[in-house]
KOLGU-4560 file (N, C-alpha, C; in nm, 3 decimals, padded with zeros to 5 digits):
<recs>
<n_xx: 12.353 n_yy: 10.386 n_zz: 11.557 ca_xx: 12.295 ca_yy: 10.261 ca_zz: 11.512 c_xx: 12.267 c_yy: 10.274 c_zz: 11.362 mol: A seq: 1 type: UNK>
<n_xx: 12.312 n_yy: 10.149 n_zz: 11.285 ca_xx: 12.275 ca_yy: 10.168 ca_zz: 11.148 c_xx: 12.134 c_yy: 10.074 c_zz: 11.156 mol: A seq: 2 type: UNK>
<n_xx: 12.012 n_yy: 10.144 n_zz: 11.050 ca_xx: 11.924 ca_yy: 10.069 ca_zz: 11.051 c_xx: 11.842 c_yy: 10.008 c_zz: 10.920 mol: A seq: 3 type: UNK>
<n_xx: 11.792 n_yy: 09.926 n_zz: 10.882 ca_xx: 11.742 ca_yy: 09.910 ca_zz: 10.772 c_xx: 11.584 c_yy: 09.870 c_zz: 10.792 mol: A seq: 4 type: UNK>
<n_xx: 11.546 n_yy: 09.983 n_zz: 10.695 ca_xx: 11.340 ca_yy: 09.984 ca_zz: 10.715 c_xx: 11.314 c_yy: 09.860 c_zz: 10.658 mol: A seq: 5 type: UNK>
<n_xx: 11.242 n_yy: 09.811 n_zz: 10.760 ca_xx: 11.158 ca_yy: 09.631 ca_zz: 10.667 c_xx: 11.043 c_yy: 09.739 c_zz: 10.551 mol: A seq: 6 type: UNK>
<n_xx: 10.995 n_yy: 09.678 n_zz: 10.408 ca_xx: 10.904 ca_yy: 09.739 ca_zz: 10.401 c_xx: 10.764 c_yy: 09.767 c_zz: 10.450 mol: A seq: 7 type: UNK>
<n_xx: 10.683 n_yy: 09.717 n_zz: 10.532 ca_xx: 10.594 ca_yy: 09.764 ca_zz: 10.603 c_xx: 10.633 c_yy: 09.904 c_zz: 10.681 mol: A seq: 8 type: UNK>
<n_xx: 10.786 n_yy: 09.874 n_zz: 10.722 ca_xx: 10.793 ca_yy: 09.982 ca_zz: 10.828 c_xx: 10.810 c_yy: 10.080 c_zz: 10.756 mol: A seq: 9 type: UNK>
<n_xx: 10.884 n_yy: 10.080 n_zz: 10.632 ca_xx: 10.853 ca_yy: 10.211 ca_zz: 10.541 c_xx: 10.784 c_yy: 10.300 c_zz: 10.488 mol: A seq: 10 type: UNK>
<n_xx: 10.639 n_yy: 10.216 n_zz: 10.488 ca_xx: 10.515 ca_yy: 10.264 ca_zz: 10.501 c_xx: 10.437 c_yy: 10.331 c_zz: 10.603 mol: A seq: 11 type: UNK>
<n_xx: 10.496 n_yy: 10.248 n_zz: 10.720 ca_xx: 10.424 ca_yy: 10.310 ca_zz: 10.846 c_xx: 10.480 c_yy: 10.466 c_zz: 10.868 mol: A seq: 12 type: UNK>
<n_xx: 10.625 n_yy: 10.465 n_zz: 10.804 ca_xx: 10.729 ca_yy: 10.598 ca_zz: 10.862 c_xx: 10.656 c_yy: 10.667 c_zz: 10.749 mol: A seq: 13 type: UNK>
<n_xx: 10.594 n_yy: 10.650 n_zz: 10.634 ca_xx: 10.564 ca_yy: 10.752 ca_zz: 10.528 c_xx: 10.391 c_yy: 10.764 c_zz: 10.583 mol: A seq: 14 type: UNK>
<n_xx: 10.352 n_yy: 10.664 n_zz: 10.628 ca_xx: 10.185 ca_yy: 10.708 ca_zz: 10.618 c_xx: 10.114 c_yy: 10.690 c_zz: 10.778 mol: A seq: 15 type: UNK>
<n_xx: 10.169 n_yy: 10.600 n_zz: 10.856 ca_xx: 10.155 ca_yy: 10.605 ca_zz: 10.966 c_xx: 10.190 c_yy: 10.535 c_zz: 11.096 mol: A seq: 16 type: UNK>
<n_xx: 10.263 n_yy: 10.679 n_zz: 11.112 ca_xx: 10.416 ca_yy: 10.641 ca_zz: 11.161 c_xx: 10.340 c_yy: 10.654 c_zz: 11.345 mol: A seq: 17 type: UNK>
<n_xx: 10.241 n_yy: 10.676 n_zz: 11.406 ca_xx: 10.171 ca_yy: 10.589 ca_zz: 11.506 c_xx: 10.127 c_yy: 10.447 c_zz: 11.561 mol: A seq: 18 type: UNK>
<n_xx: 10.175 n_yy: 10.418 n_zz: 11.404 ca_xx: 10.155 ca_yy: 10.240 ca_zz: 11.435 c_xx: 10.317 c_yy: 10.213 c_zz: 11.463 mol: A seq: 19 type: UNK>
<n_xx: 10.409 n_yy: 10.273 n_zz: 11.473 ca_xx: 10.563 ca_yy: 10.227 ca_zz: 11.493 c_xx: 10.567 c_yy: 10.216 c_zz: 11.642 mol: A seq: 20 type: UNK>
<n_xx: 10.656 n_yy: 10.110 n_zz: 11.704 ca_xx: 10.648 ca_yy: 10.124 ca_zz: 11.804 c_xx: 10.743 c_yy: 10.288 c_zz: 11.894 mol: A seq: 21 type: UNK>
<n_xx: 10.723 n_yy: 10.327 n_zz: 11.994 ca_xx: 10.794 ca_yy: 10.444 ca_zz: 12.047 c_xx: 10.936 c_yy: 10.390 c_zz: 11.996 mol: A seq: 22 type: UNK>
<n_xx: 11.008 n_yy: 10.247 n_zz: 12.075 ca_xx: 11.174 ca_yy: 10.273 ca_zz: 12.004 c_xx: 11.241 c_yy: 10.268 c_zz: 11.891 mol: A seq: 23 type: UNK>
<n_xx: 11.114 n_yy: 10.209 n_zz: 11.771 ca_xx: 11.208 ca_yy: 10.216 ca_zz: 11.650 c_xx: 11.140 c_yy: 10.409 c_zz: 11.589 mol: A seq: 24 type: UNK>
<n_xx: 11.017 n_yy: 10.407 n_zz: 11.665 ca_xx: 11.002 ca_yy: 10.600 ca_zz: 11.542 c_xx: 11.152 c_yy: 10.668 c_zz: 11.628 mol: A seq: 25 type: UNK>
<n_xx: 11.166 n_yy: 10.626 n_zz: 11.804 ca_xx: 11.290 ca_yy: 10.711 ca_zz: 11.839 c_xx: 11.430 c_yy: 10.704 c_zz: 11.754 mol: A seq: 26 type: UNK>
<n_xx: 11.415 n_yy: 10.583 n_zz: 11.700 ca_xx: 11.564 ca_yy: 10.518 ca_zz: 11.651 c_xx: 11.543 c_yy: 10.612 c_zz: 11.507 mol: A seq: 27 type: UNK>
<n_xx: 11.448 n_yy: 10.593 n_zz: 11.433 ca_xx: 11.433 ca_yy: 10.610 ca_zz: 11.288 c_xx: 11.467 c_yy: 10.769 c_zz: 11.316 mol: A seq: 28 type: UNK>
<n_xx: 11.380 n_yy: 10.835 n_zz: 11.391 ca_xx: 11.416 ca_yy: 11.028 ca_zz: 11.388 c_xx: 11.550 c_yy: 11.047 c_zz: 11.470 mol: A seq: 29 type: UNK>
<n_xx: 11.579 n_yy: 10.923 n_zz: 11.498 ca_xx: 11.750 ca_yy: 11.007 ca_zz: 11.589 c_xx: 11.835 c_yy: 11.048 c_zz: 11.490 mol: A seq: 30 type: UNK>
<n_xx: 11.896 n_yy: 11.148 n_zz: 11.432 ca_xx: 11.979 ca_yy: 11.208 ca_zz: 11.370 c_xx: 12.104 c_yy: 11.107 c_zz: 11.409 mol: A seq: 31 type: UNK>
<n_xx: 12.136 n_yy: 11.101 n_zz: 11.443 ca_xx: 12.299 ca_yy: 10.981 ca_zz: 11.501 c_xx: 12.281 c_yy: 10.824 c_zz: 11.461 mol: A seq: 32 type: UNK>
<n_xx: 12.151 n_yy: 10.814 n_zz: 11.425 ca_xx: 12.134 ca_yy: 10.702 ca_zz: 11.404 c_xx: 12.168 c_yy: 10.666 c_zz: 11.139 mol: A seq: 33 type: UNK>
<n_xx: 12.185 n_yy: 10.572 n_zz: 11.154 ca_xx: 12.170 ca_yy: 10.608 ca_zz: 11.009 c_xx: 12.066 c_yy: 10.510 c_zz: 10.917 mol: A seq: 34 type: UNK>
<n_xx: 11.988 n_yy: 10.547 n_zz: 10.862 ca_xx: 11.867 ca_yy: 10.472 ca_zz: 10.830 c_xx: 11.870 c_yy: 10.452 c_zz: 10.683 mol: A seq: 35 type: UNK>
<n_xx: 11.866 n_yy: 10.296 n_zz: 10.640 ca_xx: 11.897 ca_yy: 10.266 ca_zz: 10.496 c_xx: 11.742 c_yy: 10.152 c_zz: 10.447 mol: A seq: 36 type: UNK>
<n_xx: 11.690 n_yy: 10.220 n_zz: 10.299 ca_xx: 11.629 ca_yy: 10.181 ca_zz: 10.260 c_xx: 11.672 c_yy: 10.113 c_zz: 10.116 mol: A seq: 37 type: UNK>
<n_xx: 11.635 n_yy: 09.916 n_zz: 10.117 ca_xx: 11.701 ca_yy: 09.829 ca_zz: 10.022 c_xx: 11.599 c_yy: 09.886 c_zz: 09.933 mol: A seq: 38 type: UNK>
<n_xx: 11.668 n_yy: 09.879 n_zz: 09.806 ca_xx: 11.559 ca_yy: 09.901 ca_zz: 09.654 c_xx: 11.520 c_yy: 09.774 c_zz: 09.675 mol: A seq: 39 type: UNK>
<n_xx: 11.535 n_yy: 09.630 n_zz: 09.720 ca_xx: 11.471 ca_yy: 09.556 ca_zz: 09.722 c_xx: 11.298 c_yy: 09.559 c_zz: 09.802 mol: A seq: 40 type: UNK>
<n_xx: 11.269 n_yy: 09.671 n_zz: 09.884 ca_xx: 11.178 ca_yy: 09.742 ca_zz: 09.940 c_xx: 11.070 c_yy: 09.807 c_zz: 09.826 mol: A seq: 41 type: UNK>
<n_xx: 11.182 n_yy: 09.886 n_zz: 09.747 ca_xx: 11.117 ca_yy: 09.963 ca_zz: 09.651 c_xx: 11.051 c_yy: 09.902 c_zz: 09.517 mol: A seq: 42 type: UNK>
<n_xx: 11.107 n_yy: 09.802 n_zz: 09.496 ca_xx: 11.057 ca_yy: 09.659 ca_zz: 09.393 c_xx: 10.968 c_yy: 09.597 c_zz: 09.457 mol: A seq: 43 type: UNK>
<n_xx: 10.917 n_yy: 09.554 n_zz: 09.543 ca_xx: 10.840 ca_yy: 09.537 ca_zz: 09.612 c_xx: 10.729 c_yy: 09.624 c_zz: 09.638 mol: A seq: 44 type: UNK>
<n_xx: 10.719 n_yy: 09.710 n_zz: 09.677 ca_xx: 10.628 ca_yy: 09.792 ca_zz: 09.674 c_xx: 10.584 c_yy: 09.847 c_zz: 09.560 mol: A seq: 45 type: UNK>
<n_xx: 10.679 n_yy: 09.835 n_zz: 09.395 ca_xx: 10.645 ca_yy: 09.873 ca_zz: 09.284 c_xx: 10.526 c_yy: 09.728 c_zz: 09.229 mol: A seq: 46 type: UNK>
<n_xx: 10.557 n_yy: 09.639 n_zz: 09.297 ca_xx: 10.509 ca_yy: 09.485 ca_zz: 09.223 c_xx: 10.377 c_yy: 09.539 c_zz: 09.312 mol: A seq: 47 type: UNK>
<n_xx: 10.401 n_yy: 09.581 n_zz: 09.419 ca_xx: 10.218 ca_yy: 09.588 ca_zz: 09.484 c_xx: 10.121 c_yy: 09.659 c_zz: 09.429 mol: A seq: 48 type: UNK>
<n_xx: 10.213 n_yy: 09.788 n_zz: 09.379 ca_xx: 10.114 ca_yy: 09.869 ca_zz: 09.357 c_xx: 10.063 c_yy: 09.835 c_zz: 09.218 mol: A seq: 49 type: UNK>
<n_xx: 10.163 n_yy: 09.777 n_zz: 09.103 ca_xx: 10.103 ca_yy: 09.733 ca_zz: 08.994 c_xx: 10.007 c_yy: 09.635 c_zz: 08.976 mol: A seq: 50 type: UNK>
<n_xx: 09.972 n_yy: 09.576 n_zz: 09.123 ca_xx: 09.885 ca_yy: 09.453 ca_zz: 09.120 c_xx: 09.768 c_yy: 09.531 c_zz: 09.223 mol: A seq: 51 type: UNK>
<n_xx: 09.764 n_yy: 09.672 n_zz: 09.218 ca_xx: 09.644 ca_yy: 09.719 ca_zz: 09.258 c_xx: 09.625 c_yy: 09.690 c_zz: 09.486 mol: A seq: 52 type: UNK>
<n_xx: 09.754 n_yy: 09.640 n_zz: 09.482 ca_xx: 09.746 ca_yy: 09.629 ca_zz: 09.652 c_xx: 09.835 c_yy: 09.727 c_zz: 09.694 mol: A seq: 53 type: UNK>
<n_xx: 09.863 n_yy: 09.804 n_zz: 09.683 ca_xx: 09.959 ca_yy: 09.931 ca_zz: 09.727 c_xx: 09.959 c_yy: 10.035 c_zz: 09.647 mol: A seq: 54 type: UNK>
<n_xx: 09.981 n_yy: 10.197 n_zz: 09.743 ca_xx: 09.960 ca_yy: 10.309 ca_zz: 09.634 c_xx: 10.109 c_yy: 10.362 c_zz: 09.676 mol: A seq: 55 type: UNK>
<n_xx: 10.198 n_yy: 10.404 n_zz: 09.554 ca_xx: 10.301 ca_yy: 10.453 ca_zz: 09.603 c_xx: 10.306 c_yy: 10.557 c_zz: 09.589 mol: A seq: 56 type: UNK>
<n_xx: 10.416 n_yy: 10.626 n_zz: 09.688 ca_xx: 10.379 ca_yy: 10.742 ca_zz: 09.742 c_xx: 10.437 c_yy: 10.829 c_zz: 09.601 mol: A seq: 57 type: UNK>
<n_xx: 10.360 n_yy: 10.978 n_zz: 09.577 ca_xx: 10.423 ca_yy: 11.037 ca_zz: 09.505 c_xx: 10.554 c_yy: 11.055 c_zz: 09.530 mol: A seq: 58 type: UNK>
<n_xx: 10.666 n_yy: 11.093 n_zz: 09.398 ca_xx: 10.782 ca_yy: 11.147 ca_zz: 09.428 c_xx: 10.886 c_yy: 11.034 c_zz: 09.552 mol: A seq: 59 type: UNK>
<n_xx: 10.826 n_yy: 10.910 n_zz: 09.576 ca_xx: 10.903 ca_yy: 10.820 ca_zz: 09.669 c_xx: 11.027 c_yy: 10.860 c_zz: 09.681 mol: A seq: 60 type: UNK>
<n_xx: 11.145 n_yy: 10.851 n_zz: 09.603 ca_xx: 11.283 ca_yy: 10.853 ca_zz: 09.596 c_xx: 11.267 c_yy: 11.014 c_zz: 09.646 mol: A seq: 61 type: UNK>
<n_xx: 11.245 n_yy: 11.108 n_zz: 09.614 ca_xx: 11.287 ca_yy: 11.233 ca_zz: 09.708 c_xx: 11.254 c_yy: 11.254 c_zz: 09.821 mol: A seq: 62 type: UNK>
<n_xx: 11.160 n_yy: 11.192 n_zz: 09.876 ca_xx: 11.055 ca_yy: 11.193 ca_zz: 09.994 c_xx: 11.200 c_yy: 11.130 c_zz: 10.099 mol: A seq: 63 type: UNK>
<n_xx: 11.231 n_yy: 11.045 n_zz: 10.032 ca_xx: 11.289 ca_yy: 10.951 ca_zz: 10.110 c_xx: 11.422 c_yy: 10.998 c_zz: 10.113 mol: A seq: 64 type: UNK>
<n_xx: 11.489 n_yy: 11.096 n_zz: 10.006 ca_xx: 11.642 ca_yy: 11.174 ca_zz: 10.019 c_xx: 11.562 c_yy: 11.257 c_zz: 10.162 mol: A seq: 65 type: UNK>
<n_xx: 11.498 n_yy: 11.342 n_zz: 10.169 ca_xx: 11.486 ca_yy: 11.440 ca_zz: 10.228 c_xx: 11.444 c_yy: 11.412 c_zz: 10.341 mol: A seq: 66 type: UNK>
<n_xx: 11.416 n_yy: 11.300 n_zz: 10.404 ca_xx: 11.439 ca_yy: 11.228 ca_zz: 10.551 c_xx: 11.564 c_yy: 11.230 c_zz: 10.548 mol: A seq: 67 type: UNK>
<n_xx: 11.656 n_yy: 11.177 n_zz: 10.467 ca_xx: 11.760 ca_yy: 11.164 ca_zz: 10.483 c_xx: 11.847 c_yy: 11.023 c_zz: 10.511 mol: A seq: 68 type: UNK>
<n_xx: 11.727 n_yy: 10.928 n_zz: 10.455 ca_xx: 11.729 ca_yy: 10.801 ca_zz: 10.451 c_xx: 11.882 c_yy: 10.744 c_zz: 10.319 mol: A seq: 69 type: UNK>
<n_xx: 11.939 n_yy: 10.632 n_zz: 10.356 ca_xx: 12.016 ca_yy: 10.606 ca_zz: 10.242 c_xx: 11.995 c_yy: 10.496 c_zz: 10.181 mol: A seq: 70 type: UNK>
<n_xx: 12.013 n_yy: 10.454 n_zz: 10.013 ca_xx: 11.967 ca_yy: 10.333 ca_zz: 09.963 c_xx: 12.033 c_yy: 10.253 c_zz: 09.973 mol: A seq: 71 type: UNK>
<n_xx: 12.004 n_yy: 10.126 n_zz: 09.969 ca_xx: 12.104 ca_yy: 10.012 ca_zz: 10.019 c_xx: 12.061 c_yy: 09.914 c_zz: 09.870 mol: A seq: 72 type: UNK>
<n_xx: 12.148 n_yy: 09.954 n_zz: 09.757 ca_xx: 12.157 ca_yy: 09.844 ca_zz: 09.654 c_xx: 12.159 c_yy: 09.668 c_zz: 09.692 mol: A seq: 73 type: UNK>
<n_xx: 12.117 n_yy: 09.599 n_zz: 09.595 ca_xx: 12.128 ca_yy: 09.443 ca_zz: 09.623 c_xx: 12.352 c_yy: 09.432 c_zz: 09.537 mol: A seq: 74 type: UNK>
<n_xx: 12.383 n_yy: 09.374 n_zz: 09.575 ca_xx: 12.527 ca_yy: 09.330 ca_zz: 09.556 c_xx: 12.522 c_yy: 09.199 c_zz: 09.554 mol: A seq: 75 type: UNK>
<n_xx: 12.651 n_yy: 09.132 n_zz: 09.438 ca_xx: 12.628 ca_yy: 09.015 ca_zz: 09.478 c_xx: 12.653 c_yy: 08.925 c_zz: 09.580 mol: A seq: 76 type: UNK>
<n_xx: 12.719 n_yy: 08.995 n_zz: 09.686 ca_xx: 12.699 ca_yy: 08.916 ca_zz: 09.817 c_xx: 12.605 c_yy: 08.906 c_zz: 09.882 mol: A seq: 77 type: UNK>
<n_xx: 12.499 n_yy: 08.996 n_zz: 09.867 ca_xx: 12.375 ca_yy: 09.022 ca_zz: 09.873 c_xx: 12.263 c_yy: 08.920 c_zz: 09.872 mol: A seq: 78 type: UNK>
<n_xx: 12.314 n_yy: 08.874 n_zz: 09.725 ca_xx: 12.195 ca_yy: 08.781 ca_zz: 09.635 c_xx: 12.271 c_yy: 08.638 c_zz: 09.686 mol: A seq: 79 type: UNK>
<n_xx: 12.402 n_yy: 08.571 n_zz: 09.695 ca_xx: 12.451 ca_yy: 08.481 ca_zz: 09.743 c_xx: 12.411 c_yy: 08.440 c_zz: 09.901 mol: A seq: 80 type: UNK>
<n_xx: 12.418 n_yy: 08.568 n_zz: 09.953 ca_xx: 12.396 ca_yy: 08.508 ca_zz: 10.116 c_xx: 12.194 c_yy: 08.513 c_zz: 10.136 mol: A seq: 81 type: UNK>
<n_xx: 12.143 n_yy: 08.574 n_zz: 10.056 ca_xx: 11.973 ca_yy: 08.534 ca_zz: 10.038 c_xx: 11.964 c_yy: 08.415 c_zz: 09.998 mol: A seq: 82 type: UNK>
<n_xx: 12.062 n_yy: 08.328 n_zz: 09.899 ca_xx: 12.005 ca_yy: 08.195 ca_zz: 09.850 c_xx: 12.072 c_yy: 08.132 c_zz: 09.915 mol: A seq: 83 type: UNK>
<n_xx: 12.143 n_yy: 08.152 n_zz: 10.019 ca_xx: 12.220 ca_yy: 08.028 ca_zz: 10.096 c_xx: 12.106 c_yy: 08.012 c_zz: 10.252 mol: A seq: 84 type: UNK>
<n_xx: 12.049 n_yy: 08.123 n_zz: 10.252 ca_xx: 11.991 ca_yy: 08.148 ca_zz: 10.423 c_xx: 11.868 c_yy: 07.995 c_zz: 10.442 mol: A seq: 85 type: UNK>
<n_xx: 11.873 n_yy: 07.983 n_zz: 10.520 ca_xx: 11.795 ca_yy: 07.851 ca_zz: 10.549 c_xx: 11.673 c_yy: 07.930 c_zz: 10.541 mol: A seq: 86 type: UNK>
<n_xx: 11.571 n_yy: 07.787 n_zz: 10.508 ca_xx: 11.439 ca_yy: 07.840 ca_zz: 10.418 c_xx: 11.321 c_yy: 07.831 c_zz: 10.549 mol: A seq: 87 type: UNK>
<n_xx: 11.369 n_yy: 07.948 n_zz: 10.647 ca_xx: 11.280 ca_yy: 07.936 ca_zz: 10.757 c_xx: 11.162 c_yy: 08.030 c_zz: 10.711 mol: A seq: 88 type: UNK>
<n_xx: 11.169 n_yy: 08.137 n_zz: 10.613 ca_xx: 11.117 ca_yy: 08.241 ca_zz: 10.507 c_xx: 11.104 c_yy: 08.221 c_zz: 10.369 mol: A seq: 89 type: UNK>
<n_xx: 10.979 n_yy: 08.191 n_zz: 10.369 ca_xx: 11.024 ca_yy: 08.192 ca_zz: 10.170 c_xx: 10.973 c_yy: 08.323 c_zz: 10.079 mol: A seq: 90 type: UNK>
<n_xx: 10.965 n_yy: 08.420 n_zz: 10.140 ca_xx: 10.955 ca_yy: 08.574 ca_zz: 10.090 c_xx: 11.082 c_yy: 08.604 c_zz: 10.052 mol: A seq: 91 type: UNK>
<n_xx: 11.079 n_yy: 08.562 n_zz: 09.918 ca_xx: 11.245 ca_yy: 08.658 ca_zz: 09.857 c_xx: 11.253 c_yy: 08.789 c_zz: 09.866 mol: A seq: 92 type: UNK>
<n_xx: 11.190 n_yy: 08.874 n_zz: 09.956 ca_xx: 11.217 ca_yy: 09.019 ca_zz: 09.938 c_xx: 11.251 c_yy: 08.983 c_zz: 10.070 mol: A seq: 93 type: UNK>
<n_xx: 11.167 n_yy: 08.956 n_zz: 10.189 ca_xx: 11.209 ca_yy: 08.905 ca_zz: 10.292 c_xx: 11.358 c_yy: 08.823 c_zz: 10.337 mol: A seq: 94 type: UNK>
<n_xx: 11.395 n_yy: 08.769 n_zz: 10.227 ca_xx: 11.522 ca_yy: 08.722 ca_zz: 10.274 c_xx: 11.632 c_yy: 08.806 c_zz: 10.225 mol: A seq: 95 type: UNK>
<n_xx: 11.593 n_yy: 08.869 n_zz: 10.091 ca_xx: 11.696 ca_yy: 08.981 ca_zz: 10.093 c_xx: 11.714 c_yy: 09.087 c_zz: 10.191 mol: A seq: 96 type: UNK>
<n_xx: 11.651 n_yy: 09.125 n_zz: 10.235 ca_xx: 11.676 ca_yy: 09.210 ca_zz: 10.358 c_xx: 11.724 c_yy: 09.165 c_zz: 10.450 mol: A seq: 97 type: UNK>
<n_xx: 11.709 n_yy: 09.026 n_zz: 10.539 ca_xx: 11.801 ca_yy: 08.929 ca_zz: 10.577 c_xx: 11.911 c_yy: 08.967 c_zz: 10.615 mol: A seq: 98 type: UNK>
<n_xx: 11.957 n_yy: 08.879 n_zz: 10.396 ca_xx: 12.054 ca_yy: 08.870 ca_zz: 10.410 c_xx: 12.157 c_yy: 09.030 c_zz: 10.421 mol: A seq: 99 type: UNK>
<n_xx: 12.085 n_yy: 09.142 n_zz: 10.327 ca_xx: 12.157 ca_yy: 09.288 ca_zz: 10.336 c_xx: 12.207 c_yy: 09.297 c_zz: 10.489 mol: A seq: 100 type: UNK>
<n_xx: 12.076 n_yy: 09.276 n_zz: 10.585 ca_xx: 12.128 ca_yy: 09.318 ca_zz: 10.746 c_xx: 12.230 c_yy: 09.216 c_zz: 10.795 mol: A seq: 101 type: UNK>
<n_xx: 12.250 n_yy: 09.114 n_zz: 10.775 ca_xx: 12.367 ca_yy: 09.084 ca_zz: 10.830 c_xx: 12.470 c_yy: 09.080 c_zz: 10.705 mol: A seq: 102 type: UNK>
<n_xx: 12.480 n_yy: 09.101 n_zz: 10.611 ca_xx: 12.621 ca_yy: 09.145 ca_zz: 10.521 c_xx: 12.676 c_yy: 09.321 c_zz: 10.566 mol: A seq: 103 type: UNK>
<n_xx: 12.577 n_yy: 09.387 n_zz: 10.597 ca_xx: 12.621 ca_yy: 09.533 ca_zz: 10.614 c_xx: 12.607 c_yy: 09.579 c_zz: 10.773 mol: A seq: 104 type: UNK>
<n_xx: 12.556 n_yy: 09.446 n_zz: 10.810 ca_xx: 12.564 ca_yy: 09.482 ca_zz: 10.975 c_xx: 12.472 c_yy: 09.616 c_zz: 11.044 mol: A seq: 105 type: UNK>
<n_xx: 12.351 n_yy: 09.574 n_zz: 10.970 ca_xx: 12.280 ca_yy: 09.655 ca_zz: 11.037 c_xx: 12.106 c_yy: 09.558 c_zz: 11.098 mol: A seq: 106 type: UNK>
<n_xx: 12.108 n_yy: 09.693 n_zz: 11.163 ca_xx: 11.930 ca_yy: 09.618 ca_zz: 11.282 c_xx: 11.832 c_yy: 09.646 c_zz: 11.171 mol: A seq: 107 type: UNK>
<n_xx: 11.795 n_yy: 09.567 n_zz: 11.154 ca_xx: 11.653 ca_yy: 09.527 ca_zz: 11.091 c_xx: 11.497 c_yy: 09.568 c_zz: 11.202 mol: A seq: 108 type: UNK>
<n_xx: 11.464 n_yy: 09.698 n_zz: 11.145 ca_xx: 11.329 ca_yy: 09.724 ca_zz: 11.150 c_xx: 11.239 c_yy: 09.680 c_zz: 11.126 mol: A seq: 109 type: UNK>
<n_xx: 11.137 n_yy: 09.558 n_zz: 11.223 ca_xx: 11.044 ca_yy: 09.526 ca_zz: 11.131 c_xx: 10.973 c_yy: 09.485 c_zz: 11.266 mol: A seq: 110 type: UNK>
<n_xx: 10.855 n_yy: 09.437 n_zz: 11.179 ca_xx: 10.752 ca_yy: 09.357 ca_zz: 11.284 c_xx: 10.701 c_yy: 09.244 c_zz: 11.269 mol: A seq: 111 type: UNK>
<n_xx: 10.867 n_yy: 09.169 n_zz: 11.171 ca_xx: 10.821 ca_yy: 09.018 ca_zz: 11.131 c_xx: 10.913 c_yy: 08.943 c_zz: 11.231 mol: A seq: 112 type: UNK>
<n_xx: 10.815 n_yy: 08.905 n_zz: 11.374 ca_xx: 10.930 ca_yy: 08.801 ca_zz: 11.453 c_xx: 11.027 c_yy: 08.733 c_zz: 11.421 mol: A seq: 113 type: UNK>
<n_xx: 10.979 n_yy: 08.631 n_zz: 11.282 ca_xx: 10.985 ca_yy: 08.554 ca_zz: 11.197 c_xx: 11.159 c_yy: 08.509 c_zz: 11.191 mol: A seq: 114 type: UNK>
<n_xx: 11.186 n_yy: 08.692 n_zz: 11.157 ca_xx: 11.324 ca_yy: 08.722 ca_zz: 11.113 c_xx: 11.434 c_yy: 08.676 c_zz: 11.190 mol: A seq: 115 type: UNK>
<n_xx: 11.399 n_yy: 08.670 n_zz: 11.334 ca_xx: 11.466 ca_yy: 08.650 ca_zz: 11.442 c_xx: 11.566 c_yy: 08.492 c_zz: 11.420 mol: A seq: 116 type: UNK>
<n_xx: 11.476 n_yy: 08.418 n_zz: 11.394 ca_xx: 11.594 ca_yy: 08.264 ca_zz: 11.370 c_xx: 11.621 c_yy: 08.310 c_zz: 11.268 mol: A seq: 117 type: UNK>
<n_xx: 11.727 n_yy: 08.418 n_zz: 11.224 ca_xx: 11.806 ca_yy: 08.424 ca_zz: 11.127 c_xx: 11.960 c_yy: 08.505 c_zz: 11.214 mol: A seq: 118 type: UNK>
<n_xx: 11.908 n_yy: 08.526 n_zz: 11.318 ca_xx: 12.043 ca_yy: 08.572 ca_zz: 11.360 c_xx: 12.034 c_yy: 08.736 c_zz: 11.366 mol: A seq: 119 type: UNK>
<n_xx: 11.995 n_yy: 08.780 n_zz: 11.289 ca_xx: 11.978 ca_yy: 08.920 ca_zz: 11.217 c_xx: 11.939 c_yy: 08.961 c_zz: 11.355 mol: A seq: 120 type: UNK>
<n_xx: 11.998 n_yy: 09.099 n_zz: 11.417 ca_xx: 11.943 ca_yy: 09.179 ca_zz: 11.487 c_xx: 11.844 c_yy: 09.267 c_zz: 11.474 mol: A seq: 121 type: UNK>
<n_xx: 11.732 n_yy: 09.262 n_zz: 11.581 ca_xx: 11.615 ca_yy: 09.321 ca_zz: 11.539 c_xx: 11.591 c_yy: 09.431 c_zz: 11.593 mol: A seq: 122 type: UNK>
<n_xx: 11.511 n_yy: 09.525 n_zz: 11.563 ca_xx: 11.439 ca_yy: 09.673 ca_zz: 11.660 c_xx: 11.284 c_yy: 09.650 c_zz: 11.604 mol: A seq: 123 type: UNK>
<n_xx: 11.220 n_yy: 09.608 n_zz: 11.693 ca_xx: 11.079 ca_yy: 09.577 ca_zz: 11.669 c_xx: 10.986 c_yy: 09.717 c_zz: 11.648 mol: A seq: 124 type: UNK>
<n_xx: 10.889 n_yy: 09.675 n_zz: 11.507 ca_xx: 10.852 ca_yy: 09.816 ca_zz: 11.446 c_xx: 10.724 c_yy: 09.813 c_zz: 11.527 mol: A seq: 125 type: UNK>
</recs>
């Protein structure tokens, strides 16, 4: 299974990964499985922490090689199929991830129901 961390769930897998539900921590530690984190995650979590609502983790980017996690750049098919997606979401980080999971065909980790009328396959975090 290819998977992509919503950012909440990225947090939960770095700080507390007991709040995940049992099948996505099984999915996220299955070695066979392949787990991709959007820099659109990481911009996001950089905008939080500069506004004093998020602490990021030291050393993030190695933390996250050495899970063995992979990054999933924005492309411009990327940014085209986020501004075309119907405006059932108006979280532009939220819809980029979206749109990444169904351009690269992967399950979206998260614990935003929300996501679901988008088509996007889910693994509930």
């Amino acid at each position: 299974m290819r998977l992509l961390l919503d950012t909440h769930t990225l947090l939960w897998v770095i700080d507390a990964p007991e709040r995940l539900s049992p099948a996505a921590r099984d999915a996220i530690s299955d070695n066979d499985n392949e787990a991709f984190v959007s820099v659109a995650s990481i911009w996001e979590l950089a905008i939080k922490a500069a506004l004093g609502k998020a602490i990021l983790p030291a050393e993030l980017e190695k933390s996250l090689e050495q899970r063995g996690y992979q990054k999933l750049g924005i492309s411009f098919a990327h940014a085209m199929r986020a501004g075309r997606l119907p405006m059932h979401h108006r979280d532009p980080f939220d819809r980029m991830l979206i749109a990444q999971a169904l351009c690269e065909e992967l399950t979206l980790v998260t614990g935003d129901e929300q996501f679901a009328v988008y088509g996007v396959a889910i693994l509930k975090a």
